[in-house]
N, C-alpha and C positions, 0 to 999 in steps of 0.2 A: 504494500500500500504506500501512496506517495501522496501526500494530501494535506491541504491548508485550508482557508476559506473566505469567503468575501467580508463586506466589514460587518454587515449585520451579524455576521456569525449563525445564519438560519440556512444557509447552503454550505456544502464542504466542497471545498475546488481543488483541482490537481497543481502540487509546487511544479510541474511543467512547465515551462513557460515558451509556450507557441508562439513562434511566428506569426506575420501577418499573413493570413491567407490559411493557414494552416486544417480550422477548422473546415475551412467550406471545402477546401481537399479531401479531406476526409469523410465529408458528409459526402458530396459525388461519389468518394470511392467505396462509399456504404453501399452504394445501390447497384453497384459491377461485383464488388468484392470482399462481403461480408465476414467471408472467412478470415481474411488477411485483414481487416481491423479488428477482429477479435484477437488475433493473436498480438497485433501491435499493443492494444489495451493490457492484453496479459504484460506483456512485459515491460509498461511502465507502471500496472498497480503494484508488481514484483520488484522493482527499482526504489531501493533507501534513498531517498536524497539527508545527505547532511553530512559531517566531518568528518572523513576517515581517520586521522592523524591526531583526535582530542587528548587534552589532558588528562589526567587521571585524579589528579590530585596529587598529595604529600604522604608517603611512606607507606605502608601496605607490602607484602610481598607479591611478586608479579608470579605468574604461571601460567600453561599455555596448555591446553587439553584437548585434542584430536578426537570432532565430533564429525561424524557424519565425512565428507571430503576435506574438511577443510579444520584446521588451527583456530580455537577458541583460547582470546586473550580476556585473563583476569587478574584480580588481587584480591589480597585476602590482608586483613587486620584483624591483628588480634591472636590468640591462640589457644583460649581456653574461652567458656561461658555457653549460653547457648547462639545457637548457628542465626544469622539474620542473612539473607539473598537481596539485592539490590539487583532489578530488573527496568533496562532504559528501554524505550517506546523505538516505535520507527521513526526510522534516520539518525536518531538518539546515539549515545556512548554512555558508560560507565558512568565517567567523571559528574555527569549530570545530578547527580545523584550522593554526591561524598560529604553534602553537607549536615549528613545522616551520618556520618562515618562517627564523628569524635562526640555525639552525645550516645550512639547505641555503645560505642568502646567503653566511654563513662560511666554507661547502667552497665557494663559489665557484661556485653556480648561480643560474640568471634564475628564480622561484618565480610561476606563475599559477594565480588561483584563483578561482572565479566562485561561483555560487547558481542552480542549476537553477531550470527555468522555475516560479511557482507558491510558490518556494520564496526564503526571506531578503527582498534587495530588487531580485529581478528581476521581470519582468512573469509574466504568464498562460500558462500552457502552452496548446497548441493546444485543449483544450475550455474554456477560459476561468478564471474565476478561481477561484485552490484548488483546481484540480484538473492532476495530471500521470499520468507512465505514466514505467515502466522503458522503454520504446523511446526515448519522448522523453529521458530523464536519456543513453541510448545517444549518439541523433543529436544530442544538445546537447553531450558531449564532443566529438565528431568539429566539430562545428563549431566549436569553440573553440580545438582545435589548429590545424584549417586557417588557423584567423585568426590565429595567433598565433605559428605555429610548428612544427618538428618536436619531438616529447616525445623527450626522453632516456630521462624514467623519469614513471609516474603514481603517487601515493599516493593509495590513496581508500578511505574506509569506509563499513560496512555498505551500501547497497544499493547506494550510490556505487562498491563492488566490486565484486558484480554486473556492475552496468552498466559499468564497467572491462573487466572480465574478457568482457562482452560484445561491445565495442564492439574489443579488441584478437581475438578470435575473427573478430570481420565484420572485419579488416584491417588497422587502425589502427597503425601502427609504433611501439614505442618496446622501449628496450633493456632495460629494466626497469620490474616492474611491484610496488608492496608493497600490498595486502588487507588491512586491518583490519577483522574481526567482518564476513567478509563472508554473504551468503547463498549456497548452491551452486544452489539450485534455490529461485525462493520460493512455487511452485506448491502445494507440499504445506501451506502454512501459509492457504492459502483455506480447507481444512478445519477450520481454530482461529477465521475470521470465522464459518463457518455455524454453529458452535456457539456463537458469543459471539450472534450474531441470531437463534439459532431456526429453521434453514430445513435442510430434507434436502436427501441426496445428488442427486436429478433436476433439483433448483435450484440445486446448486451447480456442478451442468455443463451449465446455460443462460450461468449465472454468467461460469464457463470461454470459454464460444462467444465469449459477447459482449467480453469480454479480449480472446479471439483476434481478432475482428473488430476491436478498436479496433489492436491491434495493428499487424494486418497482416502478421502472419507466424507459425507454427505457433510455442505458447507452447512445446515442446521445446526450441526454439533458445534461452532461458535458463534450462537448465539445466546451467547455465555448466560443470559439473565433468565433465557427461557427452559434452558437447561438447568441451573439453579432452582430454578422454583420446583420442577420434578423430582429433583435428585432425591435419590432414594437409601443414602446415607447421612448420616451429622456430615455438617462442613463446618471450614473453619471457624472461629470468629474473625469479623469483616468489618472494616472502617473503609468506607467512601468517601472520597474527599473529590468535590468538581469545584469549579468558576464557574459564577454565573457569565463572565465573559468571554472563557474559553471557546477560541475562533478555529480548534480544529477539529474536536472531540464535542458535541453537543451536551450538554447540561443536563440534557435529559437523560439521555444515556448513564449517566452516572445514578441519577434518582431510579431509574428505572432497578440497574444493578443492582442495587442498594436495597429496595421494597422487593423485591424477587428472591434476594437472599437470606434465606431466612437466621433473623438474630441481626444482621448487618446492621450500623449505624452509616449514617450519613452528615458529613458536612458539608456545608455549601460555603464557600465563598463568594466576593464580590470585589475584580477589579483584580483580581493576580492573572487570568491566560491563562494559558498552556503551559507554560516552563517557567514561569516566576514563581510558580506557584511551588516550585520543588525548592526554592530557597527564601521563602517567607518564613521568619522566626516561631510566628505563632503555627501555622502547618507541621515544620517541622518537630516542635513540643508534642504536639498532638497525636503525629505520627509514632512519636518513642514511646510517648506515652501509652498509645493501643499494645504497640510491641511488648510493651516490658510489664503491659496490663494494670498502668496506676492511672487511666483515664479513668473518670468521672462521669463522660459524658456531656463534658462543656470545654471547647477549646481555649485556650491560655488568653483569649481576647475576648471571650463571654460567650461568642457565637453556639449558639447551644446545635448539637448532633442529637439529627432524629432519630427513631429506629426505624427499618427498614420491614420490620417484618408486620 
C-alpha cells in the first residue's frame, strides 16, 4: 500500500505522484487493456514509499534475521524484563518509533524493533526490491518474535497495526497489544488508488484477485475489526489510539477497531496526524502506561479513553 490523502482527510490518495496526462492515459488504457492496469495498480499498492536509509536512534544492539528472501534489520534494548515489539506502518522504519524506547527501558522492559522487508535498512521483500505486502509485514512479525522471544505486549502503527492486529488474530500471543492510526480494513481505500489512476470498478477487482493471489489467503481475513469481533478466543488487551486529523488512516477506522475489539479502549486525539502522533509526550505516557498496565483509563492530559466493547 502506498497512500496519503487530500486535505479534508475524507479520501485517501496514492503518494504517487503522476504526471500531467497521466491519469487520462490510463483511463483510455482501461478500456483496451484492463489487465495490464491491474497489474500496474498491483505494483504501486505493493510499493513502500518513504526512507530506506533512516535513523534508528541511540544505542540498542543491531541484528539482522533472514526472513523469507530477504535480511530483516533490527535492534534490540535492553536485556532482561519483559519483551515489548515496536512495529513501523508502510513506508515507515524502526526509528519512528524509539521515543518509546527509554520510558519502556525505564519500566523495566527488553524493547525490539526491526524495519519490514522493503522497508528502512532491511533487505527485499519476497517480490524483490521496493516492493512488500501486508501478509508479508504479518509473517515478518511472527518471525521476529519466534527469534527473539515471547511478546509481553506489541506497539505498532498505522499499517504496522493492521498487520499486528493481524498477525495476533492468526495466533500470535502476547498480553497486550496498543494500535496507533491503525487501518481496520485497508481494502476499501483501493477505491481512492482507482480514482487517483483513472481505472473502473471491473479493474479494480482484477486488481483485488491479483492481491488475493499474491496473498494467498481471502483479503477478508484483514479486515482486522470484522475479524475481531468473531474471534472465537480471548485477545489481547487493546489500546486504540487515532487523530481526529489523521490524513492517511481514517479516524474511523481506528473507533471502529477499537468497538469490534472486545475489552479495547480507545483514545482519540485532536490535531497530532499520522506520525506526530508517535512523538506526543502525553500518547506516549499513555502508551507505556497500557504496556506496563498502570493506565487508568484517562490519558496524562485528561482526554478520557472509551471502551471499545
Amino acid at each position: 500500500m502506498t497512500l496519503a490523502a487530500t486535505e479534508n482527510s475524507t479520501t485517501v490518495r496514492s503518494h504517487v505522484r503522476l504526471p500531467r496526462g497521466v491519469r487520462t492515459a490510463v483511463s483510455l488504457l482501461d478500456r483496451v487493456a484492463p489487465a495490464a492496469v491491474a497489474r500496474v495498480a498491483l505494483y504501486l499498492w505493493c510499493r513502500p514509499a518513504g526512507a530506506r536509509d533512516a535513523e534508528v536512534g541511540p544505542g540498542g544492539t543491531p541484528w539482522s534475521l533472514r526472513v523469507g528472501n530477504g535480511d530483516v534489520a533490527g535492534r534490540t534494548w535492553g536485556d532482561h524484563g519483559p519483551r515489548v515489539y515496536l512495529v513501523h506502518g508502510w513506508g515507515g522504519h524502526q526509528g519512528q518509533l524509539t521515543d518509546l524506547v527509554g520510558p519502556l527501558l525505564a519500566a523495566g522492559h527488553q524493547v525490539v524493533a526491526y524495519d519490514a522487508p522493503s522497508h528502512g535498512r532491511s533487505g527485499p521483500g519476497a517480490y524483490g526490491p521496493r516492493q512488500s505486502t501486508l501478509p508479508e509485514m504479518v509473517d515478518t512479525l511472527a518471525a521476529v518474535v519466534a527469534a527473539h522471544g515471547p511478546a509481553h505486549a506489541v506497539v505498532a502503527h498505522s499499517l504496522g497495526g493492521t498487520a499486528t492486529a493481524s498477525a495476533v488474530l492468526d495466533g500470535l500471543d502476547a498480553q497486550r497489544v496498543a494500535l496507533v492510526a491503525p487501518m481496520a480494513d485497508p481494502i476499501p481505500y483501493t477505491r481512492d488508488l482507482a480514482d487517483v489512476l483513472g481505472f473502473g470498478e471491473p479493474t479494480r477487482q482484477r486488481f483485488l484477485a491479483l492481491m488475493e493471489r499474491r496473498a494467498g489467503r481471502p483479503l477478508a481475513d484483514f479486515d482486522v475489526a470484522a475479524v475481531a469481533a468473531r474471534h472465537p478466543r480471548p485477545l489481547p488487551d487493546a489500546l486504540v489510539v487515532h487523530d481526529t486529523l489523521d490524513k492517511e488512516a481514517h479516524h474511523a477506522d481506528g473507533a471502529r477497531l477499537a468497538a469490534s475489539w472486545p475489552g479495547a479502549r480507545f483514545l482519540s486525539t485532536t490535531g497530532l496526524g499520522h506520525r506526530r502522533i508517535l512523538r506526543d509526550p502525553d500518547v506516549v505516557a499513555a502508551l507505556v502506561a497500557h504496556v506496563t498496565g498502570t493506565g487508568d483509563g484517562v490519558a496524562p492530559d485528561g482526554r478520557r479513553e472509551t471502551s471499545g466493547a
